[in-house]
N, CA, C and O of each residue as an XYZ file, in Angstrom:
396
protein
N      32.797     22.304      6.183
C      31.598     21.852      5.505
C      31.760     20.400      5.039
O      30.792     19.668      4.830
N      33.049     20.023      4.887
C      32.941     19.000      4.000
C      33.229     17.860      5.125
O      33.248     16.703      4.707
N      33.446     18.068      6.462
C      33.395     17.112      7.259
C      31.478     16.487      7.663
O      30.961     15.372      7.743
N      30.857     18.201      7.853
C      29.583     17.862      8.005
C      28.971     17.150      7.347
O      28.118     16.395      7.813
N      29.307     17.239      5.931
C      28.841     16.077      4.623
C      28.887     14.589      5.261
O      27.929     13.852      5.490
N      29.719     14.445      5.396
C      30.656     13.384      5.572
C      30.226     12.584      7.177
O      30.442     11.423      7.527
N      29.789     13.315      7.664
C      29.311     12.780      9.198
C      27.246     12.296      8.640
O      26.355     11.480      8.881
N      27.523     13.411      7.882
C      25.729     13.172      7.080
C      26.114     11.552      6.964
O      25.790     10.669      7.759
N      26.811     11.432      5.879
C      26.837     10.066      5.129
C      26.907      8.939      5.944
O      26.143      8.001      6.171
N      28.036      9.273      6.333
C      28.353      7.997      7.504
C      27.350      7.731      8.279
O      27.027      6.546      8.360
N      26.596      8.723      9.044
C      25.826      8.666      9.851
C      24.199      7.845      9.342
O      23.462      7.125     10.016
N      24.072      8.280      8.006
C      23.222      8.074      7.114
C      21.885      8.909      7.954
O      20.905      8.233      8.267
N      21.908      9.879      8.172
C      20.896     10.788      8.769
C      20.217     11.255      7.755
O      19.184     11.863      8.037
N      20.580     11.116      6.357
C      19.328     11.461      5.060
C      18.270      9.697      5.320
O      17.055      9.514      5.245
N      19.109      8.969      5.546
C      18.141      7.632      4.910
C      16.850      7.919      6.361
O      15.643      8.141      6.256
N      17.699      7.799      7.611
C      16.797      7.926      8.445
C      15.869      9.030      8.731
O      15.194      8.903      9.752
N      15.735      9.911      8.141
C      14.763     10.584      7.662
C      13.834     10.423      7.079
O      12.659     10.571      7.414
N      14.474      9.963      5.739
C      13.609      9.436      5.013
C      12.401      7.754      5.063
O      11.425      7.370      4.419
N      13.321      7.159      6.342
C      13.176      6.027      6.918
C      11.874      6.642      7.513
O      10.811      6.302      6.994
N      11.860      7.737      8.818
C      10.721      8.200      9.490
C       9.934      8.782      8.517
O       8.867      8.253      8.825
N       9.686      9.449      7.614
C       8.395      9.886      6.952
C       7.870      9.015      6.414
O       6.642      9.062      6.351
N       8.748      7.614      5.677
C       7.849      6.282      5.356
C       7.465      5.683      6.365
O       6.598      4.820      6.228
N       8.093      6.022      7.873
C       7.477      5.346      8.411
C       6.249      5.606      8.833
O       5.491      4.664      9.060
N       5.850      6.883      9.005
C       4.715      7.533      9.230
C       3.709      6.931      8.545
O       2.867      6.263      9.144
N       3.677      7.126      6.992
C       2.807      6.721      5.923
C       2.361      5.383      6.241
O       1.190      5.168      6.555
N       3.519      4.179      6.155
C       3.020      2.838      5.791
C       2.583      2.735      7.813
O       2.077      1.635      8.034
N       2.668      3.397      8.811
C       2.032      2.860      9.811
C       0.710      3.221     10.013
O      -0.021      2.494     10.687
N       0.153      4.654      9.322
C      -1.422      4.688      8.892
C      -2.077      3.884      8.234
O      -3.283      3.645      8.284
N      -0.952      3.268      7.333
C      -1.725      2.290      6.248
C      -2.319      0.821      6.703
O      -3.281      0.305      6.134
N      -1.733      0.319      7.620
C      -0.903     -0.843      8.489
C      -2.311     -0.680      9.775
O      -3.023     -1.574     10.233
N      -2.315      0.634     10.036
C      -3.494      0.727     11.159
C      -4.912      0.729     10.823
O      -5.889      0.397     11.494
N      -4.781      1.287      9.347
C      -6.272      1.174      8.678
C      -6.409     -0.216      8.166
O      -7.509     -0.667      7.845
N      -5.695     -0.660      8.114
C      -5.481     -2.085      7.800
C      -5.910     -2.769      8.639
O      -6.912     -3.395      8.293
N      -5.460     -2.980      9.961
C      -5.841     -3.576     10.953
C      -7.189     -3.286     11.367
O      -8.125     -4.085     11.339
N      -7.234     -1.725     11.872
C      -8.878     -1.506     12.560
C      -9.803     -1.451     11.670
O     -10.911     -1.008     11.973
N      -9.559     -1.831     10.583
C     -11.300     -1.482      9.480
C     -11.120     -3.181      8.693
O     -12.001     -3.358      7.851
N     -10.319     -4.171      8.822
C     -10.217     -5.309      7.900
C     -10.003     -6.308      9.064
O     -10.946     -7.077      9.246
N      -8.951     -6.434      9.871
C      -8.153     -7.643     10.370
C      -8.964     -7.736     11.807
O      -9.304     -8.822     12.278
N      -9.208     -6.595     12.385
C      -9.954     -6.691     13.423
C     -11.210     -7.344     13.810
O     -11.498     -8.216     14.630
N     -12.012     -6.490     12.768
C     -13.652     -7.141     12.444
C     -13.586     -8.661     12.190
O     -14.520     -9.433     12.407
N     -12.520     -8.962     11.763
C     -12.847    -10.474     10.907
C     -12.172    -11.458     12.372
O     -12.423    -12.600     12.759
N     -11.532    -10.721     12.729
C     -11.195    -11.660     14.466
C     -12.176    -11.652     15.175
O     -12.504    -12.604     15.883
N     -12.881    -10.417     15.079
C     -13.730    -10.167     16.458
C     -15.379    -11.099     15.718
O     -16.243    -11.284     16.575
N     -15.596    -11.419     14.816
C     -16.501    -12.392     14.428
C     -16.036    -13.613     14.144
O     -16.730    -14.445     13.560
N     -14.696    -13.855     14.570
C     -14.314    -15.358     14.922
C     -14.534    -15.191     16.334
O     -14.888    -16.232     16.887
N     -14.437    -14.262     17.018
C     -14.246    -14.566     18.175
C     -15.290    -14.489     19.157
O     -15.135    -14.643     20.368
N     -16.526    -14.203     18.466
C     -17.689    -13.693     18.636
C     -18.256    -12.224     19.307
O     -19.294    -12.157     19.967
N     -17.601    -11.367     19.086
C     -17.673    -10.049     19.366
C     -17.781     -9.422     18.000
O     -16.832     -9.112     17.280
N     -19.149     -9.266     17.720
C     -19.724     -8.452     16.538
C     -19.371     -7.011     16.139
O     -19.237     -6.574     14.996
N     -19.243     -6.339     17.345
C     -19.391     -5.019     17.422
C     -18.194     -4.660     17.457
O     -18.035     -3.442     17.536
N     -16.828     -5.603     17.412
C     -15.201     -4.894     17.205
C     -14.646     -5.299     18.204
O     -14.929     -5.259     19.402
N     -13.372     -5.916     17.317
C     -12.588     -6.427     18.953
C     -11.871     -5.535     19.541
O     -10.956     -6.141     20.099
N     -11.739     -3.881     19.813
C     -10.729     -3.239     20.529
C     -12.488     -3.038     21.937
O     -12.276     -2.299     22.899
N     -13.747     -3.625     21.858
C     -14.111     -3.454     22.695
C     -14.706     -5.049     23.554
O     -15.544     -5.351     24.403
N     -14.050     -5.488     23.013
C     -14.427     -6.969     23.708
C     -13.317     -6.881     25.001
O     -12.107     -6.659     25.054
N     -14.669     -7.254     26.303
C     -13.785     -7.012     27.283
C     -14.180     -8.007     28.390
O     -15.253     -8.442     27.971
N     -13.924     -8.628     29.585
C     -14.555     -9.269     30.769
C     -13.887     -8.122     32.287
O     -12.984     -7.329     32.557
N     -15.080     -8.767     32.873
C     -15.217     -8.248     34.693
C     -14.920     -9.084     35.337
O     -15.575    -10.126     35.346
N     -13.538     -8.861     36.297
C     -13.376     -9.641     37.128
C     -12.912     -9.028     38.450
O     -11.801     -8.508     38.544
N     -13.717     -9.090     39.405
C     -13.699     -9.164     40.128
C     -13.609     -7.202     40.174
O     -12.800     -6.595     40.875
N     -14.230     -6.799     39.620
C     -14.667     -5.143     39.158
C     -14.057     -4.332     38.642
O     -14.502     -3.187     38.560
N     -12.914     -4.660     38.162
C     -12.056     -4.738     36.976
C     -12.659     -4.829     36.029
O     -13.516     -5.710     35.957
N     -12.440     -3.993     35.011
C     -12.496     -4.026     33.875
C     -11.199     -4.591     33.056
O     -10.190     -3.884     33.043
N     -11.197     -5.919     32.332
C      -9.955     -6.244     31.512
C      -9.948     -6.217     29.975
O     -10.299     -7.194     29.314
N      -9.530     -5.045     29.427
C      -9.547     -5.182     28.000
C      -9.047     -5.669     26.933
O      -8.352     -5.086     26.100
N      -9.549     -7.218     26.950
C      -8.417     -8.099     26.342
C      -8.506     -7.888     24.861
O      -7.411     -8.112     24.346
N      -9.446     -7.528     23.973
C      -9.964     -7.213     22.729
C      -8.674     -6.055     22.228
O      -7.991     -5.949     21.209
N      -8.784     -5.114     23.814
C      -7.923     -3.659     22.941
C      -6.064     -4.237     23.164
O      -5.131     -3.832     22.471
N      -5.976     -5.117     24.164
C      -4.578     -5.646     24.024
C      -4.637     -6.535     22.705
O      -3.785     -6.279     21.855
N      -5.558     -7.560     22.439
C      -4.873     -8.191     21.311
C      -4.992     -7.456     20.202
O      -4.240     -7.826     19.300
N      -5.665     -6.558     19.961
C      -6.044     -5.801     18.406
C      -4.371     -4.820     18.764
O      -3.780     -4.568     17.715
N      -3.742     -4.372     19.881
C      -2.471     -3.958     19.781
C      -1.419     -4.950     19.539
O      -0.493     -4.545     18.837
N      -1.350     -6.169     19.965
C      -0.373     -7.174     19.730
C      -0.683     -7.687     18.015
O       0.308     -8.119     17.426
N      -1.866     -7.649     17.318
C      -1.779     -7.791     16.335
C      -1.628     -6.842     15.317
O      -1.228     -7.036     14.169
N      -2.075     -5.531     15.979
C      -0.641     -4.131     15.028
C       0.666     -4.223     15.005
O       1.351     -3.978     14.011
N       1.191     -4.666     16.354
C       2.428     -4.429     16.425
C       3.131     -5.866     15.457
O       3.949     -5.649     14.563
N       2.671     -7.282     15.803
C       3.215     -8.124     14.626
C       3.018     -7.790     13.273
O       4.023     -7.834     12.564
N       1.866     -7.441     12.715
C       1.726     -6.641     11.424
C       2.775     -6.135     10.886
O       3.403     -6.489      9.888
N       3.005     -4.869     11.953
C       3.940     -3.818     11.753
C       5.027     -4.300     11.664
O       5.509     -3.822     10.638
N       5.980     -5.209     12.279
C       7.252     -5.938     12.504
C       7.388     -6.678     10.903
O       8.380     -6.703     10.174
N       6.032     -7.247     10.667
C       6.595     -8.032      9.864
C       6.645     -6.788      8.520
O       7.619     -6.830      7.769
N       5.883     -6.039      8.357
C       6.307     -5.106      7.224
C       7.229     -4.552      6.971
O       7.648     -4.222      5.861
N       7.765     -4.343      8.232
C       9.233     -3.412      8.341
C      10.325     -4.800      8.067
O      11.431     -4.562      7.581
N      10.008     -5.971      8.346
C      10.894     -6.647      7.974
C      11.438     -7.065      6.837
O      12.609     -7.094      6.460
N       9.702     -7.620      5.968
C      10.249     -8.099      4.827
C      10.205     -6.756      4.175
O      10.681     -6.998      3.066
N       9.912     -5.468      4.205
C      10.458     -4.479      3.250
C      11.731     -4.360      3.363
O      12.299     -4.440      2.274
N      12.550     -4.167      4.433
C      13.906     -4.141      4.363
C      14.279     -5.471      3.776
O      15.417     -5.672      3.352
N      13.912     -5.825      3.764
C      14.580     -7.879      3.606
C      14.389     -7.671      1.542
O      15.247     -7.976      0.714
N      13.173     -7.150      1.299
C      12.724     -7.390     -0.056
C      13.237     -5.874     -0.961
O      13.156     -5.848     -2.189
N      13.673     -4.866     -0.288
C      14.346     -3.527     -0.820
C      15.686     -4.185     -0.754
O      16.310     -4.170     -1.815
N      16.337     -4.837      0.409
C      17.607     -4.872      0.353
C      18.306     -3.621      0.553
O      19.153     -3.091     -0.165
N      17.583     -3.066      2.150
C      18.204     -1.779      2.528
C      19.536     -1.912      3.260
O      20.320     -0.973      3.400
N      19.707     -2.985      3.656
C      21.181     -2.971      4.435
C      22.141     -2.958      3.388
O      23.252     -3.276      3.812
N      22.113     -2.693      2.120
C      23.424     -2.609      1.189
C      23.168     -1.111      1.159
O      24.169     -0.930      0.465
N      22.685      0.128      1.316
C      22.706      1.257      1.405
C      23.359      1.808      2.205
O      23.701      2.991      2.187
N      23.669      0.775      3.215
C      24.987      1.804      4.125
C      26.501      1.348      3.753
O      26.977      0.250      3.462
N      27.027      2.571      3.876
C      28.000      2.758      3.642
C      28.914      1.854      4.750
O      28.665      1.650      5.938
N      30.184      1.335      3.850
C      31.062      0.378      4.711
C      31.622      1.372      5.213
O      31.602      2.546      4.843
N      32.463      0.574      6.634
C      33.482      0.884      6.814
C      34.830      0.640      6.465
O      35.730      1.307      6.976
């Protein structure tokens, strides 16, 4: 038993647990964030009224959905940068255990 502890710790398989259920939370938050605030306010810079995950052009009978790629490239920087400066501003890398 007391090795299993001990592979827990080292391993830190409590933090990353606990790592995935926050991560769950703050990436709903992060997405409502984006599709109901950050989106709309691009897609009326960009002149697409009606939402940029549907701003799209035809070429050549193709459909290219450049609206739903950038509204994903601007979740995913969002997301990067939250996960960054929270670790950066928690100061989670002193939680693991040395070797």
């Amino acid at each position: 038993m007391k090795s299993f502890i001990e592979f827990i710790r080292e391993r830190g398989v409590i933090g990353l647990a606990i790592g995935f259920i926050l991560g769950g939370a703050v990436s709903g938050l992060v997405n409502s964030f984006i599709s109901d605030i950050v989106n709309p306010l691009v897609g009326l810079i960009l002149g697409h009224v009606e939402g940029l995950k549907e701003a799209s052009i035809v070429f050549l009978g193709a459909k290219i959905a450049w609206g739903n790629f950038l509204s994903t490239l601007i979740n995913f920087v969002i997301m990067t940068a939250v996960v960054f400066f929270g670790f950066k501003v928690l100061r989670l890398e002193k939680l693991d255990k040395q070797k």
